[in-house]
C-alpha positions, -999 to +999 in steps of 0.1 A: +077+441-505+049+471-490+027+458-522+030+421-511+025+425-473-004+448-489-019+422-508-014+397-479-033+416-454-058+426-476-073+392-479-068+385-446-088+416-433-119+408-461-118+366-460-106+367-425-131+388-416-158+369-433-148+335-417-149+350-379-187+359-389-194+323-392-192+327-433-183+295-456-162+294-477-173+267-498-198+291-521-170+317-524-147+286-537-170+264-557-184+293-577-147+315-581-135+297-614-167+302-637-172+337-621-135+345-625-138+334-660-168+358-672-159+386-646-123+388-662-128+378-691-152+402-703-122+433-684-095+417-710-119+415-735-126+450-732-090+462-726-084+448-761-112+461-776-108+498-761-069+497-759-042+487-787-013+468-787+015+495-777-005+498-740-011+456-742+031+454-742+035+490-715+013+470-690+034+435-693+065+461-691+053+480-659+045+452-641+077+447-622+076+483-610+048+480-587+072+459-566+103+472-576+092+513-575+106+544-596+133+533-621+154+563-608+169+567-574+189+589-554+224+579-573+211+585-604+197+619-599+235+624-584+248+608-618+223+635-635+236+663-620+269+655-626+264+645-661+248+684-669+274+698-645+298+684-674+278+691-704+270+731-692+311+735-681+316+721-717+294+747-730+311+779-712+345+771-710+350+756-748+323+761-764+291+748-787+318+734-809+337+711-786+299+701-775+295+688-810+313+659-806+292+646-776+259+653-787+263+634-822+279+604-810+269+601-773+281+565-774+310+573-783+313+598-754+336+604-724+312+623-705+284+598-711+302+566-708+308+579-672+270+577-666+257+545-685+222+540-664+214+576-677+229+565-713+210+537-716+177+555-712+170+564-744+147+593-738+167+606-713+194+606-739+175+616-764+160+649-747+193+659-736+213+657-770+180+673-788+184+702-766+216+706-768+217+706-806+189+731-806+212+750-789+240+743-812+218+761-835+219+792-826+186+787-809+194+803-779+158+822-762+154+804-733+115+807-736+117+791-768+140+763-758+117+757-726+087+756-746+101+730-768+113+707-740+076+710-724+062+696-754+087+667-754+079+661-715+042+666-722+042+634-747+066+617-730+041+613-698+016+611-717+029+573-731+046+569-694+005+570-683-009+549-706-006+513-683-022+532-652-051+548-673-058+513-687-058+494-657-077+522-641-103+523-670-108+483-661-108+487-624-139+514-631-151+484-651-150+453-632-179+465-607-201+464-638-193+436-645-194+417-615-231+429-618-231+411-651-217+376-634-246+384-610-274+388-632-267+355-650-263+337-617-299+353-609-312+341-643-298+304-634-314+302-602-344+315-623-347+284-642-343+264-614-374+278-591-386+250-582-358+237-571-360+234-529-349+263-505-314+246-496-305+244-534-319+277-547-298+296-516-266+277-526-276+291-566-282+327-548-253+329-529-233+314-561-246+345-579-238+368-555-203+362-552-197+375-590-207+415-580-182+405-543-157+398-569-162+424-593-163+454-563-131+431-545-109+434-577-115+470-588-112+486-551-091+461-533-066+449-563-066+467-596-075+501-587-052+503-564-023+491-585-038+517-617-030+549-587+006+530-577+018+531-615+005+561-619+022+575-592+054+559-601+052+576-635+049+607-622+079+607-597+099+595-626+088+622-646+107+642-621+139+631-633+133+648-670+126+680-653+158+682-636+172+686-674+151+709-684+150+735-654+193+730-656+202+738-693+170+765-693+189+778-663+224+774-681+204+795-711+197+822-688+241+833-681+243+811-649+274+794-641+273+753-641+275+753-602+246+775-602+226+758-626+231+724-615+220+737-579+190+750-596+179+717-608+195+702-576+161+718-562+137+696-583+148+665-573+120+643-553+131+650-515+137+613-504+160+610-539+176+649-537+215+646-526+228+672-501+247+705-515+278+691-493+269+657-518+270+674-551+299+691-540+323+662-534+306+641-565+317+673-582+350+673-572+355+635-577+351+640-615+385+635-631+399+667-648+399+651-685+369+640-689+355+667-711 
């Protein structure tokens, strides 16, 4: 709702603004279709010529989130915690062999049916299980397991990034552009010198409203949305480092309790539950589901 009220004032500031000066808006509204139509169409046209089709589908999937926000809130880093609190007790009190039968079918799961949100995400899933086989293997250096789970985050937000790069490569791009929608306004009017005063202004001002447009979409509207995806994909990149800090901590002899107040630390502040919180989720678990 912030990014709608946004978007609602920020027309009223620019074309509220314009009207108290005594401005029309008849040029701004005559000449917005044709000037809409080159200034974005020649930003798609360049998305698909500089992007592919994997970004095309991330932006059309990211779109809800700039209303909607991170996928992950405060329950769900709870859920996480909880979840590794299970997996790492698994680990010390029975052992990499009862972990087995987690890890390989995590649908199949008792620990991980308790926490479908997290289930369902498959990387989330993925990186956990991955980890802990590596672990199952006898790969137990906790500088190697680290690096490898950096690597894995390191790609992971690198894909998480590509929508905000993209729409931030366009917003960088429209200015240009409206430049463009300018130029052939200025060559129309051109043609039409002798034309008198009252029409060639109307032609000028016609013109001028494609670089308005071009500077009013990348800094008002697009830019703006490129930095709030891009800030959304880092917060929930926040979520995958809880599991790593966790089971690197659980590789360095720490207890589960201690671990999973370890990664309890790197949880986002206005998403991070209390120590009293993790406590009692703790304590709520049932006693068989291991």
């Amino acid at each position: 709702m912030l990014q709608i009220g946004g978007l609602v004032f920020l027309f009223a500031a620019v074309f509220g603004g314009y009207m108290m000066s005594g401005g029309s808006l008849d040029v701004i509204i005559h000449s917005l279709p044709h000037e809409m139509l080159t200034i974005g169409g020649a930003a798609l046209a360049a998305m698909l010529i500089g992007g592919n089709l994997h970004s095309l589908k991330a932006i059309g999937g990211d779109a809800g989130k700039i209303v909607s926000g991170p996928k992950w809130k405060h329950s769900d880093f709870r859920d996480l915690l909880c979840l590794l609190f299970l997996l790492t007790k698994t680990m010390k009190s029975k052992g990499l062999i009862a972990l087995e039968a987690h890890i390989e079918k995590p649908e199949d799961s008792s620990i991980f049916k308790r926490y479908p949100r997290i289930s369902k995400d498959h990387f989330a899933l993925d990186f956990i299980c991955d980890t802990l086989r590596m672990m199952t293997m006898s790969l137990e250096d906790p500088h190697q397991v680290e690096n490898a789970m950096e690597k894995q985050l390191e790609k992971h937000h690198h894909e998480a990034l590509e929508t905000s790069t993209a729409l931030q490569g366009m917003a960088d791009a429209l200015p240009a552009l409206g430049i463009v929608a300018a130029v052939l306004g200025v060559i129309k009017t051109m043609g039409s010198i002798s034309e008198p005063p009252e029409v060639l202004g109307h032609m000028i001002g016609s013109a001028l409203v494609g670089t308005f447009m071009g500077v009013f979409l990348a800094y008002g509207i697009v830019g703006p949305i490129a930095t709030r995806l891009k800030a959304i994909a880092e917060e929930e990149a926040l979520f995958y480092h809880v599991i790593r800090d966790i089971l690197v901590a659980h590789l360095h002899g720490n207890a589960a309790q201690v671990s999973v107040e370890i990664g309890r630390g790197s949880v986002p502040s206005v998403a991070q539950p209390s120590f009293k919180e993790m406590e009692e989720a703790i304590s709520a678990i049932p006693n068989d589901v291991s």
